[in-house]
N, C-alpha and C positions, 0 to 999 in steps of 0.2 A: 439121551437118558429115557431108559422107560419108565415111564407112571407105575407108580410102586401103589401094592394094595395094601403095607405093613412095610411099617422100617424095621429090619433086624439089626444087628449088632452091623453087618458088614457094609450096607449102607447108610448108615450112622457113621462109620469110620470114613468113607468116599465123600459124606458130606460136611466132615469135619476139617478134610484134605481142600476141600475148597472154600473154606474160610479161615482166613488165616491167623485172625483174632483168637480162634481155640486153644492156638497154642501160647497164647501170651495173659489169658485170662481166663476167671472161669464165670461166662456171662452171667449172670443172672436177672440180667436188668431188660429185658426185651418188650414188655410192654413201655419202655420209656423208649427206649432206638436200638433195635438189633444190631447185630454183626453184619454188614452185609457180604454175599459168596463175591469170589474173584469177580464171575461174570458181572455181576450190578458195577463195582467198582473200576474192572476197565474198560465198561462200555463208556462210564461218564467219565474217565479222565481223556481215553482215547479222543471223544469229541470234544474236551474242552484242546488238546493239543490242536487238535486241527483247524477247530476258532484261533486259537493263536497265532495260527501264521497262515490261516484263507481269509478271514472277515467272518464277525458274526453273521453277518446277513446270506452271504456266499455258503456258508458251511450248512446252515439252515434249509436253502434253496437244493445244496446236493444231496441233504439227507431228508426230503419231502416226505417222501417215501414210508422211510422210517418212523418218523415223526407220525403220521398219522395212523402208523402201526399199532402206537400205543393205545388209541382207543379203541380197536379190534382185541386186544391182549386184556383190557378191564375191561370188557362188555364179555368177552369168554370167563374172565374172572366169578363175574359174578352173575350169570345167566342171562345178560344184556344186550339191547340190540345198541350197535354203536353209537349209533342217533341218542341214545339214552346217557350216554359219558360225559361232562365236564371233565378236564384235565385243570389241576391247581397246586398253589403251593403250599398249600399244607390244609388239615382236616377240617383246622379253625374257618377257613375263607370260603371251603366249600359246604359248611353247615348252614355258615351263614347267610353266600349267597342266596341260598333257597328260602331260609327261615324269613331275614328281613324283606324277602319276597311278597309275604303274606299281609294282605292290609285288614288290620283289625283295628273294632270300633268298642265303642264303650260295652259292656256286661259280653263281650264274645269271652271265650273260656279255652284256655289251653290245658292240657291235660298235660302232667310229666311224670316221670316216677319218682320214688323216695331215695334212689342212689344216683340222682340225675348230677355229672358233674360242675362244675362250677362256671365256665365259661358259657354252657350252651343256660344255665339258671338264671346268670348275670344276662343274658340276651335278653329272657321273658320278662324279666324286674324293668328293665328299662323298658322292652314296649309297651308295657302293662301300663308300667305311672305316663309313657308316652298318651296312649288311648284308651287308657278307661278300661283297658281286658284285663283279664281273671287269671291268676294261675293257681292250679289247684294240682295238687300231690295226691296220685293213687296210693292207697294203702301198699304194705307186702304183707304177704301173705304170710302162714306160720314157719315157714321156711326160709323167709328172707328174700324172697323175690317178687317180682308184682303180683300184686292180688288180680289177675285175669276178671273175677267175678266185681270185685268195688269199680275197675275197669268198666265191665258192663252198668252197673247199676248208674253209674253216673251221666251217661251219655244220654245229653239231648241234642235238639236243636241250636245250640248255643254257642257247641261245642266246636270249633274251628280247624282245631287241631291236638293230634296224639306223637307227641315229641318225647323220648326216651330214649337212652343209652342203652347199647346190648349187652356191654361189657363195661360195670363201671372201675375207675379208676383203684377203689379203696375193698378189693376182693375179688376171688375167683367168682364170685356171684356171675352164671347166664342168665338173663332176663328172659321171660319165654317169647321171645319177637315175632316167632310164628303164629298164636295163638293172637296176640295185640293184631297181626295185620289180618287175621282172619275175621276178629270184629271190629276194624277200623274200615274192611274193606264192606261187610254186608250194611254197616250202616251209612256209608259213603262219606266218611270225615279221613283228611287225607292224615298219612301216619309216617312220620320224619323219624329217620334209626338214624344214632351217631354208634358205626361201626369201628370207631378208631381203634379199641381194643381187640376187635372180634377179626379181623378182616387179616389174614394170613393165618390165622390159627385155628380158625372155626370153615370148615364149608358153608361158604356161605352162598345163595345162590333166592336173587329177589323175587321168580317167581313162584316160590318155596315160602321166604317171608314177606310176601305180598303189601312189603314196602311200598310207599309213593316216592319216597326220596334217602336215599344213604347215603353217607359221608363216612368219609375216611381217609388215613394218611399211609404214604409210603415208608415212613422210617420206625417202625414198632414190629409188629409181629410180619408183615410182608417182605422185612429185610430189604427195603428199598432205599434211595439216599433223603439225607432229612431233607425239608424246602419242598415237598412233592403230596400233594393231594390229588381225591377224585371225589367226584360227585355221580349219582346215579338218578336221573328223575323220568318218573312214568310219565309216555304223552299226556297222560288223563288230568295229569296237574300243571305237568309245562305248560301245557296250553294256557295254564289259566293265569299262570304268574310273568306279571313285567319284575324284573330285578330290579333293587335299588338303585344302580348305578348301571351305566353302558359306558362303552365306548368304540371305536370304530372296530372291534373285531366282535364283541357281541352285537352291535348293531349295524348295521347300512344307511350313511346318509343318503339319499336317495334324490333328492330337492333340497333349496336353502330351507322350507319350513318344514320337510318331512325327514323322517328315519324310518328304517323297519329294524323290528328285532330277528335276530338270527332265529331259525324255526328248530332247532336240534339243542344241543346240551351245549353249543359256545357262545349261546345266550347269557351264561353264568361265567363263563372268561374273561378273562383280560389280553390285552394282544401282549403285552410287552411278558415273556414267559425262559427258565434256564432249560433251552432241548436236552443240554447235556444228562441234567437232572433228571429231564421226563424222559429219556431217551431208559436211561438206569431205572425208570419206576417199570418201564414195559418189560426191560430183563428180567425184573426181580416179580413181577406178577407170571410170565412166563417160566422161569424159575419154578415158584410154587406150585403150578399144573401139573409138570412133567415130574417133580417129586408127588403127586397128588394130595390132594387138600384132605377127602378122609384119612388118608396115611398121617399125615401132620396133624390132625386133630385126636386120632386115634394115642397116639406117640406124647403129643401134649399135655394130656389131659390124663394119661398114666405115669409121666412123671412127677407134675402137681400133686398126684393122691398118693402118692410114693412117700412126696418132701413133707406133705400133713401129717401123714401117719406120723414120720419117724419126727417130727418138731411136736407132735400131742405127747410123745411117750417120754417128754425131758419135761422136768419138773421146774417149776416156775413159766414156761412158756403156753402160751396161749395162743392158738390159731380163730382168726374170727373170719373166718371165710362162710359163708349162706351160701344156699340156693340149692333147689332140686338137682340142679346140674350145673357141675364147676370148670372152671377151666385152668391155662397156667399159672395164671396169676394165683401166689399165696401172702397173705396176711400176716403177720403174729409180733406181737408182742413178748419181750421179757421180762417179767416181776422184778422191778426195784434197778433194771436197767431202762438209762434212758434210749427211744429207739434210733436218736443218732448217732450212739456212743454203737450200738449192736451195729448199725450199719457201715461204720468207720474201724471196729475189729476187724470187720469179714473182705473190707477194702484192703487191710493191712494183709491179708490171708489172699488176697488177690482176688477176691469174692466180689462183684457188682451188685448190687442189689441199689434201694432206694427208699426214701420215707414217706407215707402218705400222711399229707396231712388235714386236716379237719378242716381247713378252709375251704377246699376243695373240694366237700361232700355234703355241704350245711343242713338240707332235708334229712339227710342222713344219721348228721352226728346229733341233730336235736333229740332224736329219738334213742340212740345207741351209746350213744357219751364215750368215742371210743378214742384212746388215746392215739398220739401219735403210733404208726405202723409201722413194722420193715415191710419192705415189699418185695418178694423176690418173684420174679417171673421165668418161667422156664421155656427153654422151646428146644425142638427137635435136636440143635444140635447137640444138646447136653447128654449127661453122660449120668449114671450113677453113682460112679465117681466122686465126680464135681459136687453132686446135692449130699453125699457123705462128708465132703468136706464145711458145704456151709453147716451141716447137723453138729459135726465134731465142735466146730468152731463157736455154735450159738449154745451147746452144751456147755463149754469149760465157760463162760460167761456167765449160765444161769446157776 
């Protein structure tokens, strides 16, 4: 496959033919778990058959190889050197191992933004009442995304860390990440991106957003199998963090009183790991190069403002999607229907979509009071079509 600079209608159809979900539903739900292409899916059944009848450890040992491929395939991902990869299973485990990395003491201050999601908020509350630090919420700005400038005015000495989501859960909202690490980096406070949303659909590449540390998972917009995370961390912070936990594949017992820690990103691993699965995260991150990432994000993000338009111009329906710049994920509510009942029409219609809900956005919702959501996310393989069909559909409703 050549790296395409635009998807037209005809590679849109060749990449419809390779997934075979298209023709049995019409996705909408991709920032929850994409579709994944044939290639992710026989790569990991193919290895699960051949563990079933060589031994897991045997079948591990003949595809070495392979296996280590995979952290060559996310460090090209995302402008990485391999040394800089974690392999994990899922977004949660690799936010965290970095996060509860960090040893903070009484008045240190964590920075996050106003649509930061729920599990990585639940992380800061518990170290906060652990140690004495501070979490404080950057404003947004009048667009709805972080205020870059209350960003600056806040930073002192104190200030430990700048932890934000690029892509939050409850809107097409982009956070501006580039600008965050451009003054996380001149004031030397290291700065954690949770890319779970962003990472397959946005070009992303860290020394662009001069991240210290990214997280993210394989089964949402990278079309990779669920159970499959990565991690990205710069020397300049590895260096500095012992992880919570080890065990003998992030670290080397070395003496009965000594250990060393692994010096690269399997410092934040565990040994016991499914290859099958990480075998299918390398497909599916190769996968998305060879269609190319501007091509997919170009394609994304013109579907999105497609499905806004035509959901603004129905009466009673309300898109609450911010930010200077959006991406697939849309928003919207419908007057006087509830958004379960809208997201279980569109299931009946064969429509995927999903509901955001308020729990999962609390800095959020205290500000914006926004009711339950549908959520529909779009990605390349869709059609205009298919977003005709959710419009028709959330029309005779409203």
């Amino acid at each position: 496959m050549t790296t395409l600079t635009t998807l037209d209608a005809a590679a849109v159809d060749r990449l419809r033919q390779e997934t075979p979900g298209t023709g049995e539903v019409i996705h909408l739900n991709n920032a929850g778990s994409s579709l994944p292409p044939d290639r992710v899916t026989d790569t990991v059944l193919d290895y699960l058959r051949e563990e079933s009848v060589r031994g897991g450890y045997e079948t591990a040992a003949a595809h070495a190889e392979r296996i280590e491929g995979v952290y060559g395939s996310i460090a090209r991902f995302l402008g990485a050197g391999t040394a800089d990869i974690s392999l994990t299973d899922h977004a949660t485990r690799s936010w965290q191992a970095v996060f509860y990395a960090f040893r903070f003491g009484p008045g240190d201050r964590i920075l996050t933004c106003r649509s930061e999601y729920a599990s990585n908020a639940i992380a800061y509350l518990q170290v906060a009442r652990r140690t004495g630090a501070v979490v404080e919420v950057v404003e947004d700005d009048e667009s709805g995304q972080l205020d870059v400038a209350d960003l600056e005015r806040r930073l002192d000495d104190r200030v430990k860390l700048i932890s934000i989501t690029h892509v939050p859960t409850q809107g097409g909202l982009v956070n501006p990440a580039e600008e965050v690490g451009a003054i996380a980096e001149r004031a030397g406070i290291p700065f954690l991106l949770d890319a779970c949303q962003s990472a397959g659909q946005l070009d992303l590449d860290v020394r662009r957003l001069r991240c210290d540390a990214l997280s993210a998972t394989g089964r949402k917009y990278l079309r990779g199998p669920r159970g499959t995370g990565f991690l990205y961390v710069h020397p300049r912070l590895r260096e500095r963090l012992e992880p919570a936990t080890l065990d003998l594949h992030s670290a080397t017992w070395v003496a009965p009183e000594e250990f060393e820690i692994a010096p690269d990103g399997r410092r934040f691993e565990t040994w016991e790991r499914n290859y099958g699965l990480l075998l299918g995260l390398g497909a599916a991150a190769d996968y998305a190069m060879e269609i190319g990432l501007p091509a997919i994000e170009e394609r994304v993000a013109a579907l999105a403002a497609q499905l806004r338009a035509d959901l603004s111009r129905i009466p009673g329906v309300t898109v609450h999607d911010q930010g200077r710049r959006k991406c697939g994920i849309v928003t919207f509510s419908v007057a006087g229907v509830d958004s379960w009942d809208v997201r279980d029409a569109l299931h009946g219609a064969k429509v995927n979509t999903s509901v955001a809900r308020p729990t999962s956005y609390q800095f959020d919702q205290q500000v914006r009071q926004l009711p339950h959501m549908v959520r529909a996310s779009v990605h390349y393989y869709n059609t205009e079509d298919e977003l005709r069909t959710l419009v028709e559909t959330v029309e005779k409703l409203a």
